[in-house]
N, C-alpha and C positions, 0 to 999 in steps of 0.2 A: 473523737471528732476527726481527730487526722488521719486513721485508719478508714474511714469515710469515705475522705475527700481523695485519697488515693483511691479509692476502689472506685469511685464515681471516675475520676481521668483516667482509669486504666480501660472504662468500659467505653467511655466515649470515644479514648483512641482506638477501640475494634470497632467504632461503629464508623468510622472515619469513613470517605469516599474509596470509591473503589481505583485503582490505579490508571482504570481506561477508559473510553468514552468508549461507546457502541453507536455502530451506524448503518442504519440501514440503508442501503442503494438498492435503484432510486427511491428517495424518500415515499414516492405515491406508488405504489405495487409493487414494493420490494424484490429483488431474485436474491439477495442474500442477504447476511451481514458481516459487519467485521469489528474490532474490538484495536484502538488503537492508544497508546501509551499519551494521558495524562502530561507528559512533558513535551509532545510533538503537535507541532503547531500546522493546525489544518485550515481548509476554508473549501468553498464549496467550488464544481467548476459545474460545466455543461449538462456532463453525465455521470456524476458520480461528485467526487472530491479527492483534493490532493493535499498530503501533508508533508509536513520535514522533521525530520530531526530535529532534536535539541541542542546540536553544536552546528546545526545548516548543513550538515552536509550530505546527507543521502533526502532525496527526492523521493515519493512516492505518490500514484495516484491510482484509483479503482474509479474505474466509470462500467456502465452498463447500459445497453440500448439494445434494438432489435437485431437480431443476426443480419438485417440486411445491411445495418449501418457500418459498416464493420468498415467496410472501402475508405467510407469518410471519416472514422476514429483513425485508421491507418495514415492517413491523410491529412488529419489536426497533428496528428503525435508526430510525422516529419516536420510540419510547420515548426511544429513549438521547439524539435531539436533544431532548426534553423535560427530562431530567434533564440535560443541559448547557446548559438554557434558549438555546439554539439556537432561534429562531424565522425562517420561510422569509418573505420580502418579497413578494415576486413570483413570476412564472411562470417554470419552468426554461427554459433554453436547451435542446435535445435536437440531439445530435449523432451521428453513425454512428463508430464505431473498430475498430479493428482491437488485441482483444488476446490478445499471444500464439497470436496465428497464427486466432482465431476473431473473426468481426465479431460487433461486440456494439452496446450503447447507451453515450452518457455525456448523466447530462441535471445543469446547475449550476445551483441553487439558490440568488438570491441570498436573502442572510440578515442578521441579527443574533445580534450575544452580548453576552456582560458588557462584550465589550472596542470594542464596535460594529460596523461593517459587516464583514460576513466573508461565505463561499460553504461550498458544502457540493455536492460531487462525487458521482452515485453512476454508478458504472459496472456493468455487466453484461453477460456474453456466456454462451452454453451450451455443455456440450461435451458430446457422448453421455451426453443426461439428466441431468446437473451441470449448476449453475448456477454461475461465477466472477461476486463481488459484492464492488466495491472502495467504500470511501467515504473520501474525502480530504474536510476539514474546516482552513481556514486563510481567512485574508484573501488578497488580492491582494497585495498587497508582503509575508507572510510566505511564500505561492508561490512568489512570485521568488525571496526571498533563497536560499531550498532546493530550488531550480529544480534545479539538475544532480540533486542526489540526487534529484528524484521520477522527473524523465525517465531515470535509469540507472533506479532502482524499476521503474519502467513497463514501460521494456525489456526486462527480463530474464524478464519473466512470460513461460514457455513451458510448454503446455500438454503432457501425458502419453498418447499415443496406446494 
Protein backbone atom coordinates (compact mmCIF):
# COMPACT_ATOMS: atom_id res chain seq x y z
CA UNK A 1 0.00 0.00 0.00
CA UNK A 2 2.77 2.58 0.66
CA UNK A 3 4.65 1.73 -2.51
CA UNK A 4 1.06 2.83 -3.94
CA UNK A 5 0.59 5.81 -2.34
CA UNK A 6 4.12 6.91 -3.41
CA UNK A 7 3.71 6.18 -6.90
CA UNK A 8 0.19 7.87 -7.00
CA UNK A 9 2.21 11.46 -5.42
CA UNK A 10 5.00 11.05 -7.61
CA UNK A 11 2.45 11.09 -10.62
CA UNK A 12 0.34 13.88 -9.42
CA UNK A 13 3.44 15.90 -8.71
CA UNK A 14 4.15 15.58 -12.86
CA UNK A 15 0.91 16.38 -13.40
CA UNK A 16 1.18 19.52 -11.32
CA UNK A 17 0.60 22.96 -13.31
CA UNK A 18 2.76 24.28 -15.56
CA UNK A 19 5.13 27.07 -14.34
CA UNK A 20 3.63 29.88 -16.60
CA UNK A 21 0.60 31.45 -17.73
CA UNK A 22 -0.01 32.04 -21.51
CA UNK A 23 -1.38 34.94 -23.02
CA UNK A 24 -2.67 35.91 -25.80
CA UNK A 25 -2.53 39.76 -26.94
CA UNK A 26 -5.09 41.10 -27.65
CA UNK A 27 -7.22 38.77 -26.13
CA UNK A 28 -9.99 39.13 -29.28
CA UNK A 29 -7.75 38.61 -32.57
CA UNK A 30 -4.66 37.72 -31.13
CA UNK A 31 -1.07 38.86 -33.12
CA UNK A 32 0.76 36.66 -30.68
CA UNK A 33 1.40 35.08 -27.53
CA UNK A 34 3.65 34.92 -24.62
CA UNK A 35 4.23 32.71 -21.67
CA UNK A 36 4.91 34.52 -18.50
CA UNK A 37 6.31 32.90 -14.98
CA UNK A 38 3.61 31.72 -12.49
CA UNK A 39 5.35 33.87 -9.67
CA UNK A 40 5.08 37.34 -11.61
CA UNK A 41 2.26 39.28 -10.93
CA UNK A 42 0.20 40.68 -13.93
CA UNK A 43 -3.10 42.54 -14.69
CA UNK A 44 -4.39 43.71 -17.71
CA UNK A 45 -3.85 47.46 -19.23
CA UNK A 46 -5.25 49.09 -22.46
CA UNK A 47 -3.62 47.04 -25.05
CA UNK A 48 -2.05 44.37 -23.93
CA UNK A 49 -0.97 43.77 -20.04
CA UNK A 50 1.74 44.46 -17.74
CA UNK A 51 3.44 42.37 -15.17
CA UNK A 52 6.33 42.40 -12.23
CA UNK A 53 8.45 40.43 -10.93
CA UNK A 54 8.30 38.54 -7.92
CA UNK A 55 10.74 40.74 -5.68
CA UNK A 56 8.84 44.29 -7.69
CA UNK A 57 11.48 45.02 -9.30
CA UNK A 58 11.59 44.86 -12.98
CA UNK A 59 8.37 46.14 -14.80
CA UNK A 60 7.28 44.76 -17.91
CA UNK A 61 4.37 45.26 -20.47
CA UNK A 62 3.29 43.78 -24.12
CA UNK A 63 0.49 45.79 -25.67
CA UNK A 64 -0.55 45.62 -29.39
CA UNK A 65 -2.81 47.83 -31.48
CA UNK A 66 -2.77 48.96 -35.21
CA UNK A 67 0.42 50.30 -36.58
CA UNK A 68 -1.25 53.59 -36.76
CA UNK A 69 -1.53 53.71 -32.92
CA UNK A 70 1.93 53.68 -32.53
CA UNK A 71 2.20 57.80 -31.86
CA UNK A 72 -0.28 57.30 -29.07
CA UNK A 73 1.42 54.15 -27.29
CA UNK A 74 4.70 56.31 -27.73
CA UNK A 75 2.68 58.84 -26.06
CA UNK A 76 0.95 56.86 -22.97
CA UNK A 77 4.53 55.16 -22.39
CA UNK A 78 6.07 58.87 -21.82
CA UNK A 79 2.95 59.57 -19.72
CA UNK A 80 3.35 56.84 -17.54
CA UNK A 81 7.35 57.37 -17.26
CA UNK A 82 6.21 60.82 -15.98
CA UNK A 83 3.92 59.63 -13.47
CA UNK A 84 6.68 57.09 -12.35
CA UNK A 85 9.00 60.14 -12.39
CA UNK A 86 11.22 58.11 -14.65
CA UNK A 87 13.23 60.60 -16.14
CA UNK A 88 15.55 59.58 -19.52
CA UNK A 89 19.53 60.75 -19.11
CA UNK A 90 20.78 60.31 -22.43
CA UNK A 91 20.42 59.07 -25.73
CA UNK A 92 19.04 55.63 -26.35
CA UNK A 93 21.19 52.78 -27.62
CA UNK A 94 19.11 51.38 -30.78
CA UNK A 95 19.37 47.86 -31.61
CA UNK A 96 17.82 45.47 -34.38
CA UNK A 97 16.02 42.12 -32.71
CA UNK A 98 14.37 39.53 -33.61
CA UNK A 99 10.81 39.08 -31.83
CA UNK A 100 9.05 36.24 -32.09
CA UNK A 101 9.92 35.42 -35.42
CA UNK A 102 9.45 39.47 -36.76
CA UNK A 103 12.62 41.84 -36.73
CA UNK A 104 11.69 44.81 -34.87
CA UNK A 105 13.66 47.61 -32.84
CA UNK A 106 14.92 47.69 -29.05
CA UNK A 107 16.12 51.20 -28.25
CA UNK A 108 17.48 51.54 -24.04
CA UNK A 109 16.95 54.52 -22.39
CA UNK A 110 19.36 55.32 -19.70
CA UNK A 111 17.49 56.88 -16.98
CA UNK A 112 16.47 57.81 -13.42
CA UNK A 113 13.96 57.12 -10.67
CA UNK A 114 13.25 57.56 -6.99
CA UNK A 115 15.61 54.59 -6.49
CA UNK A 116 18.52 56.24 -8.98
CA UNK A 117 20.10 54.97 -11.95
CA UNK A 118 17.76 52.57 -13.84
CA UNK A 119 17.00 51.85 -18.01
CA UNK A 120 13.86 51.77 -19.67
CA UNK A 121 13.61 49.21 -22.73
CA UNK A 122 11.17 49.76 -25.39
CA UNK A 123 10.97 47.19 -28.00
CA UNK A 124 8.85 47.13 -31.16
CA UNK A 125 8.31 45.06 -34.18
CA UNK A 126 4.94 44.86 -36.77
CA UNK A 127 3.24 42.17 -37.80
CA UNK A 128 0.45 42.38 -40.60
CA UNK A 129 -0.45 46.05 -39.46
CA UNK A 130 -0.05 45.32 -35.66
CA UNK A 131 2.34 46.84 -33.87
CA UNK A 132 4.00 44.35 -30.82
CA UNK A 133 5.22 47.15 -28.05
CA UNK A 134 7.19 45.73 -25.04
CA UNK A 135 8.63 48.07 -22.37
CA UNK A 136 10.88 46.61 -19.56
CA UNK A 137 11.78 49.28 -16.90
CA UNK A 138 14.65 48.03 -14.12
CA UNK A 139 18.17 48.81 -13.27
CA UNK A 140 21.03 46.82 -14.30
CA UNK A 141 21.66 44.54 -11.40
CA UNK A 142 17.70 44.19 -10.89
CA UNK A 143 17.89 42.80 -14.87
CA UNK A 144 20.26 40.48 -13.82
CA UNK A 145 19.04 39.12 -10.90
CA UNK A 146 15.57 38.27 -13.13
CA UNK A 147 17.65 37.54 -16.08
CA UNK A 148 16.42 34.00 -16.67
CA UNK A 149 12.79 34.82 -16.32
CA UNK A 150 13.05 37.90 -18.76
CA UNK A 151 14.95 35.92 -21.44
CA UNK A 152 12.33 32.77 -21.08
CA UNK A 153 9.75 36.03 -21.22
CA UNK A 154 11.38 37.19 -24.31
CA UNK A 155 11.46 33.71 -25.85
CA UNK A 156 8.32 32.51 -25.75
CA UNK A 157 6.80 35.64 -27.67
CA UNK A 158 5.49 33.84 -30.78
CA UNK A 159 3.61 35.63 -33.11
CA UNK A 160 0.05 34.47 -34.72
CA UNK A 161 -0.02 33.98 -38.42
Amino acid sequence: MRLFCTAVALTLSFAAPAWARNFAFPPSNPTATVSIPDTWKTEAVEYGFEARSPDNDVYLSIETASAKAMNKMLADNMAWMKRNKISVTGKPKENDVNLGGLQGKMQVFPAKDENGETQVMLIYAESDQRLIFITLWASEDEQKSNDKDINTIMNSIKTIQ
